[in-house]
N, C-alpha and C positions, 0 to 999 in steps of 0.2 A: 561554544556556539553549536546549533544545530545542522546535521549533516541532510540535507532534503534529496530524498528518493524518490524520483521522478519517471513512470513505463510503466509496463507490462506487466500485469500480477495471472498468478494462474497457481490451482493446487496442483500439486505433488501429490501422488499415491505411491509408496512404496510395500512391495510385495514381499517380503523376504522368507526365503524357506531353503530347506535342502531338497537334493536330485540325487538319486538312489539307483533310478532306474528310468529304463527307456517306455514309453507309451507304447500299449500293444497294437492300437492304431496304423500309427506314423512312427517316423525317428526322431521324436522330439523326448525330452525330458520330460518327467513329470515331477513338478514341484510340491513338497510338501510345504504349506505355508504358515512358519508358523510365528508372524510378525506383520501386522499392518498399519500401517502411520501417514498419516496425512498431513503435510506442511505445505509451507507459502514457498511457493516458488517464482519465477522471474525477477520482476523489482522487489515483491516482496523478501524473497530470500536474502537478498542482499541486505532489505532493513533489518532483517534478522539477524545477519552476522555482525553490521556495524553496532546493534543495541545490545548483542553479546558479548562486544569489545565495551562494552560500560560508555558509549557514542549516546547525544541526542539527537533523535531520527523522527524525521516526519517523511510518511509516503503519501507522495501524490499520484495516485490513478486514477482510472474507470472500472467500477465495479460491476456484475452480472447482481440483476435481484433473481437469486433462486439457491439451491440449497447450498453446491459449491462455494459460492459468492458468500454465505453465512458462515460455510465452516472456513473459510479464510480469513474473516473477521476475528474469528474465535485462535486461528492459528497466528495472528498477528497482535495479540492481546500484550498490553503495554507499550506499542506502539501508537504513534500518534498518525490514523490515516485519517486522509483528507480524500473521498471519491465521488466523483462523479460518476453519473449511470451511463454502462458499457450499450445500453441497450441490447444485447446480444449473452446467449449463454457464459458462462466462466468456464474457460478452458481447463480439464481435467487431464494430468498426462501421468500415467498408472505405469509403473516400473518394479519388474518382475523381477528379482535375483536369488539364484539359488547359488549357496556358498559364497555370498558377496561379490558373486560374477553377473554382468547385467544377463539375462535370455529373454527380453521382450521387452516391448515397450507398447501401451495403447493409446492412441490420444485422443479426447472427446472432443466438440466444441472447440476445434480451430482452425474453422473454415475462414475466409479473408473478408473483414468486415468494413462498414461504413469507417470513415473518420468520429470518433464519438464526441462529443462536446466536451468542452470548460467550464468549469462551475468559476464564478469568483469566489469563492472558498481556495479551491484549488490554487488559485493563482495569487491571491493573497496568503498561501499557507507557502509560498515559495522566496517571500518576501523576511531576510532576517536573516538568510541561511549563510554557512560560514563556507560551506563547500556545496557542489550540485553533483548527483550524478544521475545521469540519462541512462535505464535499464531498458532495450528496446528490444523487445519479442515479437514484434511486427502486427502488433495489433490496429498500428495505426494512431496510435496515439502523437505519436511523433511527427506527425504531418499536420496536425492542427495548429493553424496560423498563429493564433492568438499566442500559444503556448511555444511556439521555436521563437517567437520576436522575445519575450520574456525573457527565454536560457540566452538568447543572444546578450540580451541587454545584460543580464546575470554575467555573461563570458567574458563580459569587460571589467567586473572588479574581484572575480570569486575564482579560483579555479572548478571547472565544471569537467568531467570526466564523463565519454560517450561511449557507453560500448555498444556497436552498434548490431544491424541485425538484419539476413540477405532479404528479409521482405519489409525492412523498415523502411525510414527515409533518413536520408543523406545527413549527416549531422551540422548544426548551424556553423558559420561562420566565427572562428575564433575560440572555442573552444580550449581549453590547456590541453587534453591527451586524449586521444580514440584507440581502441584497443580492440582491434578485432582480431581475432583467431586467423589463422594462416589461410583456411578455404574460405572465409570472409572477405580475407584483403584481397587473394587472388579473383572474386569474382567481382568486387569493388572495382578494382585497376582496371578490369576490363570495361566493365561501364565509364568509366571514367576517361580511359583512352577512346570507348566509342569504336572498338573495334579497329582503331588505327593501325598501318603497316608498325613492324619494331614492337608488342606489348613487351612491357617492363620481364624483366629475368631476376633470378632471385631477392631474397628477402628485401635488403637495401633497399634497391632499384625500385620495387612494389612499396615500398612504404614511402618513399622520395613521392611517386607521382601520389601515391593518396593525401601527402599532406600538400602537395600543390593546390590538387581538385576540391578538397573539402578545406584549404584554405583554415586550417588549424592549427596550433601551436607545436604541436608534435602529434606524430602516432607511432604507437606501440603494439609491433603485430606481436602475438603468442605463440609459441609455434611447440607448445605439451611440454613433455618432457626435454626437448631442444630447448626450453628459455625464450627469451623474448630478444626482441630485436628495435631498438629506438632510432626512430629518425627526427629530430627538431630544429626548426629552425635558428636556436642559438647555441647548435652542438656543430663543430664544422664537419664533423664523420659521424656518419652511424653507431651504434655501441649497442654489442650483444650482450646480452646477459643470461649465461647459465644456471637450467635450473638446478638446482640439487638432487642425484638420482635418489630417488622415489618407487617402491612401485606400489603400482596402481592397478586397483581393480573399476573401480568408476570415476571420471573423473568429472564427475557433474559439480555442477559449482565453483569450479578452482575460476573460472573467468570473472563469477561474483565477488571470489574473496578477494581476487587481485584490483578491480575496481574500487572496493570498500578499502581495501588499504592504502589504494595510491590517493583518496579522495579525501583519507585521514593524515596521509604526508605528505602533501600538499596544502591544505587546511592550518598543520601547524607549522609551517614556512621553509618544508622541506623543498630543495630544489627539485627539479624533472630529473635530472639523470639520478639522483640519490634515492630519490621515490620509488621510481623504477623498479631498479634494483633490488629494495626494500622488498615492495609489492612482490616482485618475481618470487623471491624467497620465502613470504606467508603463505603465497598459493601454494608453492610445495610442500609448506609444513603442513597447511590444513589437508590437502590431501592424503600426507605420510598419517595424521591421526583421524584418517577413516575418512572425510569428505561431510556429506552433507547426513553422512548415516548415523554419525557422533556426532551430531548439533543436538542439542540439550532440545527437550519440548517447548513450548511456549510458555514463559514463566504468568504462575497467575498475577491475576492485577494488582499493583500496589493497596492495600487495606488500606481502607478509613477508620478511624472509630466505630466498631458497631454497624459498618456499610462495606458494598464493596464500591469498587471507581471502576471499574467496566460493567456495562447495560448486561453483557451477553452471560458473564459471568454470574452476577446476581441472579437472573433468570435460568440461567445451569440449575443452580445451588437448592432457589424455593423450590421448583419443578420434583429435582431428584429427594427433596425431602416429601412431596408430595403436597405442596403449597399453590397458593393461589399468587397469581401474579395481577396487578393493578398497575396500571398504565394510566398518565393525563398529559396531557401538552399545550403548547404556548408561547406566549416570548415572555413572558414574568422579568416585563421591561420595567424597572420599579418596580421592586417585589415590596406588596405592601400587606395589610392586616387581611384586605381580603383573600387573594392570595391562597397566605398561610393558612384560613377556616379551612378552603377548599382542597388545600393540600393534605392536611390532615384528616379530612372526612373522608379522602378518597384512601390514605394507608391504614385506615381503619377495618376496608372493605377487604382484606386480605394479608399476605404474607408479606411482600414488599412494595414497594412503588417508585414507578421507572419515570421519570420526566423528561417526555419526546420536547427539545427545547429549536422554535426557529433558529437557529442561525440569524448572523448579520443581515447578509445577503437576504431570506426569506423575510424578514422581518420589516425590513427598504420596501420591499416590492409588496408586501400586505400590509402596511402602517404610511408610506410615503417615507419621503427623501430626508425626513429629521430624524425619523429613529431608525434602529433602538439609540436609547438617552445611555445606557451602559451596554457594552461589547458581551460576546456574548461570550469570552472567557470568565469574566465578571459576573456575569449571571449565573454561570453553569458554577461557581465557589457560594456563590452566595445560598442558590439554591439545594447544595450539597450542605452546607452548612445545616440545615435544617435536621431534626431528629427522623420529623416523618417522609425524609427524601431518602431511598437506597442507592439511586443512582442517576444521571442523567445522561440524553442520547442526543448531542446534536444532529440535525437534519437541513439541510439546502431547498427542498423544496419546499414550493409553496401551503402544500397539506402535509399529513404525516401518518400518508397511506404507507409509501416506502418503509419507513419506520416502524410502524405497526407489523407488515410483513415482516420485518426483518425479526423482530420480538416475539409478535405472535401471543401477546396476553390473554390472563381470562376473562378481566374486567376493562374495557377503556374508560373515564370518567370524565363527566364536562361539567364544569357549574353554570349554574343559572335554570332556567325556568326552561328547561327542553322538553322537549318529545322524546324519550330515546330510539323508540322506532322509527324516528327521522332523521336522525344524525348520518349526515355524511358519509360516519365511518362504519356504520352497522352493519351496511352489505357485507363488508369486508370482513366485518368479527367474526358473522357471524359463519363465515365459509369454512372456519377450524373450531367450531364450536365456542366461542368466544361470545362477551354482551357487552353494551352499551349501554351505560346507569349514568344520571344525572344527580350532582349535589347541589344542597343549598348555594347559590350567590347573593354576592351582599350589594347591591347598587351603590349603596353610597362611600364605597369608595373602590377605585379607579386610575387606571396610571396614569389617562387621559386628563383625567380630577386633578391628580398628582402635577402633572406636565404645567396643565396649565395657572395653579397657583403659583409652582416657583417662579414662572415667568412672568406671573404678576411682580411676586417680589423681585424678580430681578432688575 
């Protein structure tokens, strides 16, 4: 069963170098850098660990359209994201270390944004899942109505794991385990008590009222190198659990590994306090073998015959060989002869060809409430099937401007009897030096054509 990853995505920058000497400046270090890598961090991080324990992982977020936003995609490759638009930059947080020791941090793009919306994509990619867990970086994501009634309903048959976040929101009702960090639960409790005479004292007592207030199954503070500390409501005492000494130079990430494991022993019918436990113990191994600095890069995308199965990938590959990239899109609702001319005329016009494909949801809202007649995982195989398809690119929205940004081809292609210097999408090509070329279409035959004989015969 699939593990669904649900919050916050934002890249990672890490800086790494060595310090030798002091700036003649100021008394700071001067780093010599000579290591730079960028990965997924927040929720994504965590889908990153769960898909590096051999886990199926789908993430659900809000994505930024800009470049961040694209190298995230690319840093999540093999993953199955499902995103909605963040409307708002993609948070960049750039981390400096010279000899494996942090000396900086810069964070771009996370100033405190709108609540951003739900796609139904999203919310039907949450639907299946064997375990949940809430990654909440306080982007807001977590406050959208639609999406807490969901994890609620989800929290009554699945276990769901919240880890939550000092500028997120409260985590839903019911939940199996919340896992905040020691300064999290400490200023949690106090919201929670509302300032009341008496706030809670030590660990216990802090984790007793948080599981009052947020009315969840258990929570599990962190508290580093101390181990964690579990309060549940079908444990009659508290139960500490120690970490394994460790030491540490960064301990970024150790709260995602500990999520991602307890979300995996719980899934396969581990109890809470044995989970726990468990958990407590990977976050300190992941940390004893380096942390998030020894995570493997993002493995490329599974091969097809002869194609690749990621969009961004294939367009890596022709670019760097100095190829032409060819883009069409559609819902190839019934993929039938016509279709196929047009698909092959357009991979003719270059090195590969990318098929921007509506989605379900897109597909409802430009066709009506009967189609698509096949889903659109159905689609996206069928159409993959094909010799002259290298890859396809599901999209939510109504047009397939976002997607087009996201790819950025040389050629986009349409069949039928066009203008190309009318097309839609021309402004758009043509703003990264891109064009808009039309192929023959065949009128007589049509999905429409299609639809409606079966339904004669049926």
């Amino acid at each position: 069963m699939k593990i669904v990853v649900v919050g916050d995505v934002l890249l990672d920058v890490d800086l790494d170098g060595t310090a030798t000497r002091l700036c003649p400046d100021a008394p700071v270090p001067v780093v010599d850098v000579a290591h730079v890598r960028g990965r997924a961090g927040g929720a994504g991080l965590v889908a990153r660990i769960l898909a590096g324990d051999g886990h199926q992982v789908c993430l659900v977020t809000a994505l930024g359209n800009d470049d961040p936003g694209r190298r995230l995609l690319e840093e999540l490759a093999g993953i199955t994201v499902v995103a909605g638009p963040s409307g708002a930059p993609t948070p960049v947080k750039t981390r400096l270390r010279a000899d494996g020791h942090p000396v900086a941090r810069f964070d771009e793009g996370c100033q405190v944004l709108p609540t951003p919306d739900v796609t139904p994509d999203m919310m039907e990619a949450m639907e299946g899942a064997g375990a949940l867990i809430v990654a909440d970086y306080g982007r807001r994501l977590t406050s959208q109505p639609a999406l807490r009634a969901m994890i609620a309903r989800l929290a009554r048959r699945i276990p769901v794991i919240w880890d939550p976040h000092p500028a997120g929101a409260d985590p839903v009702p019911g939940v199996a385990v919340v896992t905040p960090n020691l300064s999290e639960a400490l200023a949690a409790a106090a919201a929670v008590t509302d300032g009341s005479p008496g706030p809670p004292h030590g660990v216990p007592e802090i984790a007793a009222t948080l599981l009052r207030g947020w009315k969840s199954q258990a929570v599990l503070v962190t508290q580093g190198g101390d181990g964690a500390t579990l309060v549940s409501g079908s444990t009659p005492a508290p139960v500490h659990f120690p970490a394994p000494p460790t030491a540490v130079a960064d301990a970024c990430g150790a709260g995602d590994r500990l999520a991602g494991s307890l979300a995996a022993h719980l899934m396969a019918g581990g109890e809470v306090e044995d989970s726990c436990r468990r958990a407590v113990r990977e976050a300190a191994a992941f940390l004893a073998a380096g942390g998030v600095a020894a995570l493997p890069s993002a493995p490329p995308p599974p091969p097809l015959p002869g194609k690749g199965a990621d969009a961004l990938a294939v367009v890596r590959r022709v670019r760097a060989a100095g190829g032409t990239v060819v883009a069409t899109g559609g819902c190839f609702d019934l993929l039938h002869a016509g279709h196929t001319r047009t698909l092959a005329a357009a991979r003719g016009l270059g090195d590969c060809l990318i098929v921007c494909l509506n989605s379900d949801a897109s597909t409802r809202r430009n066709k009506g409430p009967s189609r698509p007649i096949i889903g659109q995982q159905d689609r996206t195989e069928l159409l993959m099937s094909l010799e002259c398809v290298d890859a396809v690119l599901v999209f939510d929205e109504d047009t397939p401007e976002k997607a087009l940004d996201l790819l950025r081809p040389d050629l986009w292609v349409k069949g039928g009897d066009y203008d190309p210097t009318q097309l839609p999408e021309t402004a758009l090509m043509e703003s990264w030096g891109g064009r808009c070329l039309a192929v023959p279409y065949h009128p007589a035959r049509s999905t429409t054509r299609l639809a409606g004989a079966l339904a004669r015969v049926g």
